[in-house]
N, C-alpha and C positions, 0 to 999 in steps of 0.2 A: 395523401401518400407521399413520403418522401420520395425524389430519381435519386437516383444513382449517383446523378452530375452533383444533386446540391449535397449530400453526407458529407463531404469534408467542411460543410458547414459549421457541423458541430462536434466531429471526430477533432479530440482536442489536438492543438495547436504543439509546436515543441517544448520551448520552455519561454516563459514571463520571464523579463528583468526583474521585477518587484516581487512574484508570486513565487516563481523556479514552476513547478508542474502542478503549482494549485491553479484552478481555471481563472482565465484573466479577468472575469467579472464575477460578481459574489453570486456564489449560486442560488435558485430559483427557489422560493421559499413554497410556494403552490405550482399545481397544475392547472391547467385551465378546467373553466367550469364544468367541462362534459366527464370530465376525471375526478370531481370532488368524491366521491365516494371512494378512495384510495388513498388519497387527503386526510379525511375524514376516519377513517383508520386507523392510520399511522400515527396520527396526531392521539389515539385513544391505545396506540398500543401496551404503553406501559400498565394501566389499568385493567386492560383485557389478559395479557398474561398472568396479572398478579391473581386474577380473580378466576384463570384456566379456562378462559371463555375465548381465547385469541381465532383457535381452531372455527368453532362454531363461526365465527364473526365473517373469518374471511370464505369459509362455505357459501358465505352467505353473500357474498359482491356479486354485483351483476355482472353479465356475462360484456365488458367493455374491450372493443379491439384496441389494437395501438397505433394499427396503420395511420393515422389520421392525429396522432402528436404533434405536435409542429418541434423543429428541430431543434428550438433551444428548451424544449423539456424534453426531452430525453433523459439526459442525466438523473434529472428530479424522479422521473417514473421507475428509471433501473432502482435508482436508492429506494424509492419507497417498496416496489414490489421485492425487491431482494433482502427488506426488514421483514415484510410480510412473507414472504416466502421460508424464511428460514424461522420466521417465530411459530410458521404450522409445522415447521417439523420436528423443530424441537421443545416444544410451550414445555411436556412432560420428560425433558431428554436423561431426568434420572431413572425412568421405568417406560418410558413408552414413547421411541422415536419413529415417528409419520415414515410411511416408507412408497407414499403417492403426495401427488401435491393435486388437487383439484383443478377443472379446467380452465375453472373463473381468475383462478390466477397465473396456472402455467402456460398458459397461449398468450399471454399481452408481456408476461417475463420472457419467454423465448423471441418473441417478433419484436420486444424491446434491445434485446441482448444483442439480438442479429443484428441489430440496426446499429450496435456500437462495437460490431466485432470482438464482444469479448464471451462466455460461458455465461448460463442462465445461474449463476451462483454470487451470492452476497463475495466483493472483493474488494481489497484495499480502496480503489479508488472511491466506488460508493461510499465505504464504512468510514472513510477519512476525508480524502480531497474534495468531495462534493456534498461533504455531510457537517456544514457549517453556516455562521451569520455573526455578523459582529454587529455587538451592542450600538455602539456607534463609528458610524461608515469614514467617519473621518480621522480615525483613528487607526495605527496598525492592527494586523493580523498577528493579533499575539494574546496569549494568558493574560483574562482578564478582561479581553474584550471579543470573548469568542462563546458562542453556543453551539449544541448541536442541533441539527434540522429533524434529526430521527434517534430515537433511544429505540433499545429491548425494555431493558426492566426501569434504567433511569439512576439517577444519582450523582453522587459525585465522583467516585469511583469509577462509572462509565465515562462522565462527560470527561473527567480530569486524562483518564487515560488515551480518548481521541485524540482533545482539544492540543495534549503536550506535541502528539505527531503532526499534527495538521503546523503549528507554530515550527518546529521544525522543516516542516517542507518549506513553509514562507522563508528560513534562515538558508536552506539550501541554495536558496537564489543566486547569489554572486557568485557562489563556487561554480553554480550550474552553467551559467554565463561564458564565465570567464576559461571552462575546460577546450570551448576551438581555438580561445586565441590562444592558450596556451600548447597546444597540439601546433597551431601555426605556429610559434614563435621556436618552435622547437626543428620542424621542419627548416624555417628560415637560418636556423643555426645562431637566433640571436637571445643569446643567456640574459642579459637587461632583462628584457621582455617577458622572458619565460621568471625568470628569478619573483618580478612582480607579478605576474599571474599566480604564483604560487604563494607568493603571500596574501591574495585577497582568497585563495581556495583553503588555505591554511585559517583564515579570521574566522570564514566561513564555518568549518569545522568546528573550533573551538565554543561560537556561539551553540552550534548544533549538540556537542558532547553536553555542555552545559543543563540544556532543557531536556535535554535526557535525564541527566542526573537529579532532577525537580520532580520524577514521576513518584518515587515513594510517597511525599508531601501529603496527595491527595488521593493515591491509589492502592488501597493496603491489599494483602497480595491472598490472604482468605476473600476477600468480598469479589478481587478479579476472579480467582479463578472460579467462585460460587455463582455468581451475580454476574460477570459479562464475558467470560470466556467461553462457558459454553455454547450462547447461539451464535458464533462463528466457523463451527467446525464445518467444513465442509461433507460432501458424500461418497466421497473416494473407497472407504472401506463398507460404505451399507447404501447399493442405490438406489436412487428415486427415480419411479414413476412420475412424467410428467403428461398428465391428462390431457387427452384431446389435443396435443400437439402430433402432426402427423409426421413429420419428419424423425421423431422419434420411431415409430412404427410400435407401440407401445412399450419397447425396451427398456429395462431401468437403465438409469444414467447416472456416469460417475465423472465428479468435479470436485477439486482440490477446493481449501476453504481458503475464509480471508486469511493474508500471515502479511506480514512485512516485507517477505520475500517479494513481493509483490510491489513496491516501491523501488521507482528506476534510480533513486539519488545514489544507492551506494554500487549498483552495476555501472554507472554511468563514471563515477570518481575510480572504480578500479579499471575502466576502458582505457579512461587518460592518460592515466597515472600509470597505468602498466602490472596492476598488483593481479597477478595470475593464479588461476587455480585449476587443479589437475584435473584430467577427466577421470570421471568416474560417474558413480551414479548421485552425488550431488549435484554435479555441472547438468547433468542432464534433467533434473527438478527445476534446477533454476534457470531452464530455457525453456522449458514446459511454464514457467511462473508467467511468461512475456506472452501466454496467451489472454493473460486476466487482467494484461498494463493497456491503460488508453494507446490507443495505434500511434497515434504522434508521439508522445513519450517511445515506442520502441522504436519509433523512425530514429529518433536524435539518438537513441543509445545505440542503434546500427549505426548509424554514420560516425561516430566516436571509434565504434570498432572498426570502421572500414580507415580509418589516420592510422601514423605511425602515434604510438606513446610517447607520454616525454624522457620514460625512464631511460631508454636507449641512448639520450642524446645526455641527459644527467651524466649517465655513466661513462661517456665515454670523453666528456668535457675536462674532468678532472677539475674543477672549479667547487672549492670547499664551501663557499657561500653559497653556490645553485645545490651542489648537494645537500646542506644543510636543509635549506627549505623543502627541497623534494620529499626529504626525511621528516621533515616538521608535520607534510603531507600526511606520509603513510602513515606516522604516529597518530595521528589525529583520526583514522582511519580504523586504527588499532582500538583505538578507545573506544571508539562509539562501540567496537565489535564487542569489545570487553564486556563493557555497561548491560549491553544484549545478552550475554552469556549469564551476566552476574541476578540480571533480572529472571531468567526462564526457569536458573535452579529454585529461588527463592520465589518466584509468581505459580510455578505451574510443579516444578520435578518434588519439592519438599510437599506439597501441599497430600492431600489425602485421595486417592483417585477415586472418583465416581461414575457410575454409569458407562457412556461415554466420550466421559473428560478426562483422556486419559492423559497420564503425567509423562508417558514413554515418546509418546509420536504428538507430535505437534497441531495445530488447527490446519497447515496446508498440509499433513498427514506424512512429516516427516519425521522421522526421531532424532530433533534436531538438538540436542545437547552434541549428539557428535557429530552434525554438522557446522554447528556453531563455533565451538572450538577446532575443527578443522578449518574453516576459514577465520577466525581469531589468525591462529599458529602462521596461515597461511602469509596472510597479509603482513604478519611482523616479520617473516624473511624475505620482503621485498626491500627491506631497507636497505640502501648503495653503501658499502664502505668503502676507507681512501684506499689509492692504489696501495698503501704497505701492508693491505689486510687486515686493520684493527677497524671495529665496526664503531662506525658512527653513529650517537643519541641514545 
């Protein structure tokens, strides 16, 4: 049984220099032997869906607790129960979505879940940042040298659509870095400083927009939305039952699914940067999202919000160079949102709805075309022009 003292053992860390919030060591490709039977699963899930046998299979795990993981498989067991857990609810999700989860796997998901502070429900972090392996170790964390540790149905269109965000978070890294010294140097009142922090958060971005724009390549937008969009939706709108967990008190439960939202890179760059968005009831989704982010990832994006921003000090420098780069920022900021917007109509809004996969409300159960393009909109009027009022970039 894990105490209480050792859990920030493996409640992940703020941000890697090399990694930004992928885990500083590659993650754990097995569990220990008293958990092969969960292994052993996962490892057969794509064949067990394809063949509608996934349900029966995991009925059929033995009743194994979790108390007794040791703390660096945590991670590993949330990812694999949270494949397993969402492939029984949804194996049939065009006619027939599970609306209980058995107790052999909702009691070692919930006392896993608890053990990392975040919802018993499949989330970014499982579905990306801890759901890889590279071919060889001596090599980067990038396209080409990256697999995943856990599929639904499999291919390349799944792996291709991970594998592009996971290379992303590693590109995140220097922006991620580099956003307290830039908060300090802004405080300190020294433009140098901040000027060049803002071009290494600026490279950063650029590489980041980039490998974005590489996901059509290998992700064609009939087979996502067929084939691996929908065992991510969450159960916000139809809830589960999770058996024989008592803290439930048999109640069905509602959790938002995996989305992107869910990733602290682009909360973390509008904390810094100062790119604001209005309350409403998006703002309040996406503080609800920071319940399904590893606890140290929300540490470091509270402490970003508890500094001043740099925009304050940009704007009020008057220095066309530091504006320029700040601008280079947002733009760069702008684009990834773009990319995102330009993907959701063509991956999910054109597509044919079915079951549901619905093309209106998103996997974290938002209707997020017009959340997207509200913070699109949003973030491009954060850009500083000069004092005469003609806008910059």
């Amino acid at each position: 049984m894990s105490t209480a003292a050792g859990q920030d053992s493996f409640l992940e860390g703020s941000v890697h220099p090399e990694r930004g919030f992928l885990p500083a060591h590659d993650p754990l490709t097995r569990l220990p032997a008293s958990y092969s039977a969960w292994d052993e699963l996962g490892y057969d899930l794509p064949k067990l869906l394809a063949a509608g046998r996934a349900r029966r299979a995991i009925e059929g795990l033995p009743a194994l607790a979790a108390d007794d993981l040791p703390d660096d498989a945590v991670r590993r067991a949330m990812l694999v129960l949270s494949f397993l857990g969402h492939a029984y609810v949804y194996q049939s999700w065009r006619s027939d979505v599970a609306r209980r989860l058995p107790e052999s796997i909702a009691r070692p998901w919930v006392s896993v879940a608890n053990r990392l502070q975040r919802p018993p429900i499949l989330s970014y972090a499982s579905y990306a940042l801890d759901n890889w392996r590279r071919f060889d170790a001596s090599e980067p964390i990038a396209l080409g040298n990256l697999a995943l540790l856990q599929n639904f149905l499999g291919g390349l269109d799944e792996e291709w659509f991970i594998t592009v965000h996971i290379q992303i978070e590693a590109q995140a890294a220097s922006a991620l870095v580099t956003l307290p010294p830039a908060q300090q140097a802004a405080v300190d009142g020294d433009p140098a400083a901040l000027e060049q922090a803002l071009g290494t958060i600026a490279a950063a971005l650029g590489r980041m927009n980039e490998s974005l724009l590489r996901m059509p390549e290998n992700c064609d937008p009939y087979i996502y939305y067929q084939r691996v969009r929908p065992f991510i939706h969450g159960w916000d709108l139809h809830p589960i039952v999770y058996e024989g967990v008592r803290e439930y008190g048999g109640e069905p439960q509602k959790f938002h699914g995996e989305t992107g939202a869910q990733s602290s890179i682009v909360p973390c760059l509008d904390a810094a940067l100062g790119i604001r968005h209005r309350s409403d009831e998006l703002r309040v989704y996406l503080m609800e999202m920071r319940r399904y982010m590893p606890r140290g990832h929300v540490r470091f994006l509270e402490q970003l919000e508890s500094r001043p921003s740099v925009r304050d000090f940009v704007h009020h420098a008057e220095d066309a160079t530091l504006r320029d780069a700040y601008n280079t920022c947002v733009a760069g900021v702008e684009a990834f949102r773009t990319t995102h917007l330009e993907y959701a109509a063509r991956y999910i809004q054109q597509q044919a709805e079915v079951g549901v996969n619905s093309t209106v409300y998103g996997t974290g159960g938002t209707p997020f075309m017009r959340y997207l393009k509200k913070h699109r909109d949003e973030t491009r009027r954060q850009r500083l022009t000069a004092s005469n009022g003609k806008q910059v970039g």
